[in-house]
C-alpha positions in Angstrom: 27.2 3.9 5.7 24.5 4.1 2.8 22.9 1.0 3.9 22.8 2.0 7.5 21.3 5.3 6.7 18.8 3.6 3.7 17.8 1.4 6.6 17.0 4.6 8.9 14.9 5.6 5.9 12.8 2.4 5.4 12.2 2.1 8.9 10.7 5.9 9.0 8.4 5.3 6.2 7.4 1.9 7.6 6.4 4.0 10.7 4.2 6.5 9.0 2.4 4.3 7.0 1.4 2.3 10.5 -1.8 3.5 10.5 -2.4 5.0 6.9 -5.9 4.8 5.7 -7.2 3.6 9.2 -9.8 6.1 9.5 -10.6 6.9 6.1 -14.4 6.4 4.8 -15.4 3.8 2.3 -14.5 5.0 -1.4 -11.9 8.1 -0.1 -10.4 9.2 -3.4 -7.3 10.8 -1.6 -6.3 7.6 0.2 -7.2 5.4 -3.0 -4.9 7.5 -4.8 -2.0 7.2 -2.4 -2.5 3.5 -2.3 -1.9 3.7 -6.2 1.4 5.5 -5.6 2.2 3.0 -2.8 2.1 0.1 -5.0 5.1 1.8 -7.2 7.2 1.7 -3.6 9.9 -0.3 -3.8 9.4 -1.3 0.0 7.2 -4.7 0.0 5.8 -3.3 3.4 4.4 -0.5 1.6 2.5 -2.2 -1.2 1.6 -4.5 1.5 -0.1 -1.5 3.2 -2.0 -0.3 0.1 -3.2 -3.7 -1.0 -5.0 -4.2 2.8 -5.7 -0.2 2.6 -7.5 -0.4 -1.0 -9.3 -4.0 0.3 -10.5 -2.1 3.1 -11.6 1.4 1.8 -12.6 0.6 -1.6 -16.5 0.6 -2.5 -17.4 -3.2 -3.2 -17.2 -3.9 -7.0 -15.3 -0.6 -7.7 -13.5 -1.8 -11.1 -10.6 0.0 -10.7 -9.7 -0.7 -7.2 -10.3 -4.4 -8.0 -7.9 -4.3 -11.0 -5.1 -2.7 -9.1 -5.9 -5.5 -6.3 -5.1 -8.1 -9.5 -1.9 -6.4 -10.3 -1.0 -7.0 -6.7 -1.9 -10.2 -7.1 1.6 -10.8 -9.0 3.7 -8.7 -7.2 7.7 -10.1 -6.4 7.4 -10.2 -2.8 4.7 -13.2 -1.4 4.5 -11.1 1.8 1.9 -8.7 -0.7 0.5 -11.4 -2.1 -0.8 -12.6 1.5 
């Protein structure tokens, strides 16, 4: 029963973060800053989302967005690593 209901879970928060950061303007400290927590997730799809969210809305040659791009870099799961 746990799994099945940890499932449900997963599958909600895979379906919010759908279109997170889609819309958000180039250097938006509020989505950058959720992308930071979203690496932490333990859901690959999630630090999946932030690494194509921070590539996307970070400012070209922003330092700290590039080293949190690195960390991603050795994640566990290949599918963030893509």
């Amino acid at each position: 029963m746990w799994k099945r209901f940890h499932n449900v879970l997963r599958s909600r928060h895979r379906k919010r973060l759908e279109n997170f950061g889609k819309d958000a303007p180039s250097g938006d400290a509020k989505v950058l800053d959720d992308c930071r927590q979203l690496l932490k997730d333990e859901d690959w799809f999630a630090r999946k989302v932030a690494v194509e969210t921070i590539a996307k809305v970070s400012k070209k040659g922003d330092e700290t967005q590039l080293s949190l791009l690195y960390t991603a870099l050795e994640d566990d799961d290949i599918f963030v690593r893509e």
